[in-house]
N, C-alpha and C positions, 0 to 999 in steps of 0.2 A: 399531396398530403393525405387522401382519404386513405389511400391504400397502407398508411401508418397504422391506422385505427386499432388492425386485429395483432398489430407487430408488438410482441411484451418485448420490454425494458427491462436488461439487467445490469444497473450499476457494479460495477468491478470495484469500485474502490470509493465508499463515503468511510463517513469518519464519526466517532462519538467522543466526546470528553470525559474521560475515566479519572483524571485529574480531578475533575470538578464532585466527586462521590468521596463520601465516608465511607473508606476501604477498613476500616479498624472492625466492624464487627464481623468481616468475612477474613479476616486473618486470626491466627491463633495467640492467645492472652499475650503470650511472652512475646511477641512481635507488637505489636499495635504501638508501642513507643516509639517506634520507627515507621512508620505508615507516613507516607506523604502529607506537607501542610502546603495548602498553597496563602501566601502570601505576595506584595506587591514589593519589587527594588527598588532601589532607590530613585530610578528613572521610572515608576509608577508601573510600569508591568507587569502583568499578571505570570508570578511564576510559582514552581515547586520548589521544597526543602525537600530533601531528600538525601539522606547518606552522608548529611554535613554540610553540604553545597546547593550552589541557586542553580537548578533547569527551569530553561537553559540558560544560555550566557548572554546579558544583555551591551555587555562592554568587551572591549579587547577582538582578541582573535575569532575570527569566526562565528557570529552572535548570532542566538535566535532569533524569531520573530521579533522586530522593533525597528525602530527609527518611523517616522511622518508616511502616511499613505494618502494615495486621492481619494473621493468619495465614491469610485468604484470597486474598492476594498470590501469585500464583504465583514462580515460581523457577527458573534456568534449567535445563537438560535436556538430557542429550549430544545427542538430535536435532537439535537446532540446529547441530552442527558435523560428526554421526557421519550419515550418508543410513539405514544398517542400522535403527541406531535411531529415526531418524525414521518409518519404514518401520510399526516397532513400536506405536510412539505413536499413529500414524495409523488402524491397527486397533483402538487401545483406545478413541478420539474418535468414529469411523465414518468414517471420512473417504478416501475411494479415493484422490483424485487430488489433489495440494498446486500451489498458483502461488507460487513461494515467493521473497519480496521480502529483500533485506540489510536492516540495521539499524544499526550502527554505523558504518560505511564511507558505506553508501546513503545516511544524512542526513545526510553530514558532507561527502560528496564536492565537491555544487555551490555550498558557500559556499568553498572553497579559492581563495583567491588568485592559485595559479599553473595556468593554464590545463595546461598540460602535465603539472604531476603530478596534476591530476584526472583528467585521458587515459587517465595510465598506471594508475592506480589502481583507473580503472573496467574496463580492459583483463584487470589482475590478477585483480579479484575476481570477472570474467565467467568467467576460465577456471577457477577455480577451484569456483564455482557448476556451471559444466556439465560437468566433474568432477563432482561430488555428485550431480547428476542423472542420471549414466551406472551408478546404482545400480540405476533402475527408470525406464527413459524413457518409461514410459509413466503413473507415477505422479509422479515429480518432474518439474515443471516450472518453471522460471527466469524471474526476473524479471531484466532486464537493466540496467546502467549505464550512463549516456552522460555525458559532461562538458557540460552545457548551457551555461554561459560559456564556450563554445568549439562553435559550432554547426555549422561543418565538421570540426571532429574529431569531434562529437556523431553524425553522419552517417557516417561512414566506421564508428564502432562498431554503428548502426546497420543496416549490411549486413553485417558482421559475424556478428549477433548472429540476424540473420535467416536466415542461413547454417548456422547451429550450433544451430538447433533451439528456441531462446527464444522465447517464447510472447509476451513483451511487453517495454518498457523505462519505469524511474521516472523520472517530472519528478518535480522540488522543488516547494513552491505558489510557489516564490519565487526568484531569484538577487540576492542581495548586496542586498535590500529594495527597489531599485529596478527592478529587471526582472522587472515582473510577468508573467504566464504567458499572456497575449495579445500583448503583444509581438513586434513584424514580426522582433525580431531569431531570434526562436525559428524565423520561418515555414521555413526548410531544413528544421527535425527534423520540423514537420508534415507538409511536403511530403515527405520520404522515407517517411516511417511511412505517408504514403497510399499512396504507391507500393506499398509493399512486404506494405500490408495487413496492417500490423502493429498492436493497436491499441498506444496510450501509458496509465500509468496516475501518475496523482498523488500521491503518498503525504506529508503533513504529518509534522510533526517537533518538538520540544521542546528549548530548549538551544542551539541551533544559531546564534542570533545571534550578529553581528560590528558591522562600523562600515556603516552604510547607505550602499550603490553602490560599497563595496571589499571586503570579505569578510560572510560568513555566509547564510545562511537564515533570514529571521525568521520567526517566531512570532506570531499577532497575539493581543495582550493582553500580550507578554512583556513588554515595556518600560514596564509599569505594576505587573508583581507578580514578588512574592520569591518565592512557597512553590511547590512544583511541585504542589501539588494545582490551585491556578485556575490554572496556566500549560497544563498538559494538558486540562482541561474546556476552557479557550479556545480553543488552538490547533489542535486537531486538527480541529472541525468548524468552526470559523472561518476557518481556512486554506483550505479547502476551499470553502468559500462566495467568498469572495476570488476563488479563481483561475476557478471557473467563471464567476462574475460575469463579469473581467475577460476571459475565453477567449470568451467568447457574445459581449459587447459592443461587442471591437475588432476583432471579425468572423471569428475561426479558424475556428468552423464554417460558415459562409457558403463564405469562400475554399478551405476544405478539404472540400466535403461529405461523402465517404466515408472521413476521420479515425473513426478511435471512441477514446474517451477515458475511461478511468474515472477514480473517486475516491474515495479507500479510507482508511478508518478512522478518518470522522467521523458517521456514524452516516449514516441518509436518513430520517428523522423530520420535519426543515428542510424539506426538497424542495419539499411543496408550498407552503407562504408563502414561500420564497425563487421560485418562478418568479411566484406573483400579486405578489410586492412589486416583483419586475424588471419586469414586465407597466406595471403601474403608472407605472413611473418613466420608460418612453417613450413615454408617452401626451404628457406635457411636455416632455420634455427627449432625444427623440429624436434631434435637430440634436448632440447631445453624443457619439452613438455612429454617425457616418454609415457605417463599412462593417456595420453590423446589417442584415441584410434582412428578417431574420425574427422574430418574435414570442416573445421568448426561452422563455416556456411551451413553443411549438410545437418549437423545438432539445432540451429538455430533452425531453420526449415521445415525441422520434425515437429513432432506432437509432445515435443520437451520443454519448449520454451512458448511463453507467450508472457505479449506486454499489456500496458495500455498506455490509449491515449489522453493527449488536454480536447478537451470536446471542441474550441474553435483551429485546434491542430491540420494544416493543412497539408497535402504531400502522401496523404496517406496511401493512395492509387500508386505511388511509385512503390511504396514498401510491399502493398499487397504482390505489386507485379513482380518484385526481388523476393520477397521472401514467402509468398505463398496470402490467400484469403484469411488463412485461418490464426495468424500473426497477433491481431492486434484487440482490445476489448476496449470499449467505452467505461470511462470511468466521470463522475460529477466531482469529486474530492470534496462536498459536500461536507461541513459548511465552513472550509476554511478559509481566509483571505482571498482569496488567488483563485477560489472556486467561479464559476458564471450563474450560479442561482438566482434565479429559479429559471433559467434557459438554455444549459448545459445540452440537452438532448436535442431544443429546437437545431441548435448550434449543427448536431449531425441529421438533423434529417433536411437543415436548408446549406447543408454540403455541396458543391457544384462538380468535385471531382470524382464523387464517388457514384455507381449504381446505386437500385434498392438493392439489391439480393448481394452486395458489396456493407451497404448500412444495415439492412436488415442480420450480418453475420458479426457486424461492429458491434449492434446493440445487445443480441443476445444469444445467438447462436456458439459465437466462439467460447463464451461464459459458460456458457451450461456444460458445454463438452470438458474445459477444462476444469472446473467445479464438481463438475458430473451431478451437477442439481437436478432433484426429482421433485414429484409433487407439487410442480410450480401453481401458482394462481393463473388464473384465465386475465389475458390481456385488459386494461381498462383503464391506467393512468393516462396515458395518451391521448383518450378521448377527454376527460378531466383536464388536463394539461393545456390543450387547445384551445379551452372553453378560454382559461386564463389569458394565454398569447394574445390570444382575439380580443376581448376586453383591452388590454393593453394595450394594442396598435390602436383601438377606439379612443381611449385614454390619450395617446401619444396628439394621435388626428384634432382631440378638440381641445386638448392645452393652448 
C-alpha cells in the first residue's frame, strides 16, 4: 500500500445530476417553457418531463432505474450537484482528479425529437457543468454535450467546449435506434473532435427508448425485458459492443486515424473475444464492410480505443495481455447505485491479478494519455483516503 501514496488518481468516469439544476436561466427566454421538470411517477420515482414524456421509463419495456434494491445500493449525494462536496467525497474514495459525465439530461438529450432544444439543452447544462468545475480546475473536469441529431449544431458546441476547457464530449451508442454510431452522418463530429484533438467518449443508458428513427436512445435487450435488473446487465455493455462494432466496421477509425474514442461503463472483460469474434467475421464477410482497412483486433490495440473498467472487475490481466496495457481506465461511476463508494479505487489497489506498474496505468497513466490532461495536481487523495479505510476496518474490528 505505501508505494500508492505518491500514485494520482484519475477517475474516468463520475457522474453529476444536471437534472436536479434550474436549467431555465441558462437557456434563452423563448426556450425555458420547455426546460426539464422533474417530478415523481406514479410508482414514486424520481423522473424528468421533458418533450411531453417521463425519463426515463418506469413501467413496460425496457425501464430505468427502478424496482426494490438491497442496502448495498448506493444513494444520491450533494456532490453530485454541490463541486465543494464533491471535492470531499473524492478525498474520502482516493480519487485526485474526476472526468465528470451528466446523467439525466446527458442520456436523455440525443433521443429528443427536436433538434434545437437538444442544442440548447446541451448548451445549458455545458455552462452550468463548467461552472462546477471552476471550483477546482484542476480537479474537476467536464465532460461535454453535443446534440448529435444535429451534427452541425453538434460541431459549433464542439469548439465551444474546446474553448472552455472540457476535457472531452458524450456520444449516445445510439440516435433514434437507427443512427448507429458509425454512421457518415456523424462524420462532422468526428472530423472536428480530430481537429481539435479532442477525444469523444460513449457512454450507454437505460430507459431511454422511443419510436425507432424518431425519438429515443435504445438500449439493446430493452425491447425484450420488463425488469430493470436484465435491462442494465444488457445494455450497458451491450451498447457498447454495438457501437464499437459499428464505429470499426463502417470505417471511422480508418477515415479519422488520430480520433481517440472511449467507452465507458460497460465493463472491458468482452474486449478480447469481441476483437477475435470481429477478426473472424471478415475473414468471410469482408465485402460487407468495404471502408474497414484494417484488422479490427489491430484498431482496438492502437491508441484509438480505450475503455473502462467496474473497479471490483476482475480478468483484467487477461485483456491487458490480449489487447495491450494501455486498454483500459479506472472509472468510480460515482455516485450512482451500482457505484462501490467510497472504496472503488481500494477495490484496484487490493487487485490480486494485477502488478503495480499494471494498476498504477489503470489508475492514471492511461487517462491522462487518452484525455491528454495537463496541469494536474500533485498526488494526495490516497493518503486521505487510507486514513478513512483504516478507521473503517477499526470500526468494522470493534462492532
Amino acid at each position: 500500500m505505501d508505494n500508492f501514496d505518491n500514485v494520482l488518481v484519475v477517475d474516468a468516469d463520475g457522474h453529476v445530476y444536471e437534472g436536479n439544476i434550474d436549467l431555465r436561466p441558462r437557456m434563452p427566454e423563448k426556450w425555458r417553457s420547455q426546460a426539464p421538470i422533474r417530478m415523481n411517477d406514479n410508482e414514486g420515482n424520481s423522473r424528468m418531463l421533458l418533450e411531453g414524456r417521463m425519463w426515463s421509463a418506469s413501467q413496460g419495456m425496457g425501464p430505468g432505474v427502478s424496482g426494490p434494491m438491497t442496502e448495498k445500493a448506493r444513494g444520491f449525494r450533494q456532490g453530485m450537484v454541490d463541486p465543494v462536496a464533491r471535492l470531499k467525497d473524492m478525498d474520502a474514495e482516493g480519487i485526485d482528479v474526476a472526468i465528470l459525465f451528466g446523467t439525466q439530461i446527458a442520456l436523455t438529450v440525443n433521443g429528443l425529437m427536436s433538434k434545437e432544444l437538444s442544442a440548447v439543452l446541451c448548451h445549458a447544462v455545458n455552462d452550468w457543468l463548467i461552472e462546477y468545475c471552476s471550483a477546482d480546475k484542476k480537479r474537476l473536469l467536464g465532460v461535454g454535450l453535443i446534440p448529435c441529431q444535429d451534427p452541425p449544431a453538434a460541431v459549433k458546441e464542439l469548439e465551444f467546449l474546446a474553448k472552455s476547457g472540457i476535457v472531452t464530449a458524450m456520444l449516445p451508442t445510439n440516435v433514434y435506434g437507427l443512427n448507429n454510431m458509425g454512421d457518415r452522418m456523424f462524420d462532422p463530429i468526428y472530423d472536428c473532435a480530430q481537429s481539435l484533438g479532442m477525444p469523444l467518449s460513449v457512454h450507454p443508458q437505460t430507459g431511454h427508448d422511443g419510436v425507432p428513427g424518431v425519438s429515443g436512445v435504445m438500449g439493446a435487450g430493452s425491447e425484450r425485458l420488463r425488469k430493470y435488473v436484465y435491462v442494465h446487465m444488457t445494455a450497458f455493455p451491450f451498447e457498447l459492443m454495438l457501437s464499437m462494432m459499428h464505429m470499426i466496421g463502417e470505417g471511422v477509425f480508418d477515415r479519422f486515424p488520430r480520433l481517440r474514442v472511449g467507452f465507458m461503463e460497460g465493463g472491458a472483460g468482452w474486449l478480447p473475444f469481441w476483437a477475435e469474434r470481429f477478426d473472424e467475421h471478415i475473414e468471410k464477410l469482408a465485402p460487407q464492410m468495404p471502408d474497414l482497412k484494417r484488422r479490427p483486433s489491430e484498431i482496438i490495440r492502437g491508441e484509438q480505443i480505450t475503455l473502462t473498467c467496474e473497479s471490483e472487475e476482475t480478468g483484467l490481466d487477461r485483456v491487458f495481455a490480449a489487447n495491450g496495457e494501455n486498454t483500459v481506465m479506472y472509472a468510480s461511476d460515482y455516485c450512482h447505485w451500482d457505484c462501490h463508494f467510497p472504496y472503488s479505487v481500494k477495490d484496484v489497489i487490493d487487485c490480486k491479478d494485477l502488478s503495480f506498474s499494471q494498476k498504477e496505468k489503470l489508475l492514471n497513466k492511461t487517462a491522462i494519455e487518452f484525455f491528454k490532461l495537463k496541469n494536474l495536481p500533485q498526488p494526495n487523495a490516497l493518503k486521505i483516503a487510507r486514513q478513512g479505510w483504516d478507521n473503517g476496518k477499526a470500526q468494522a474490528a470493534n462492532a
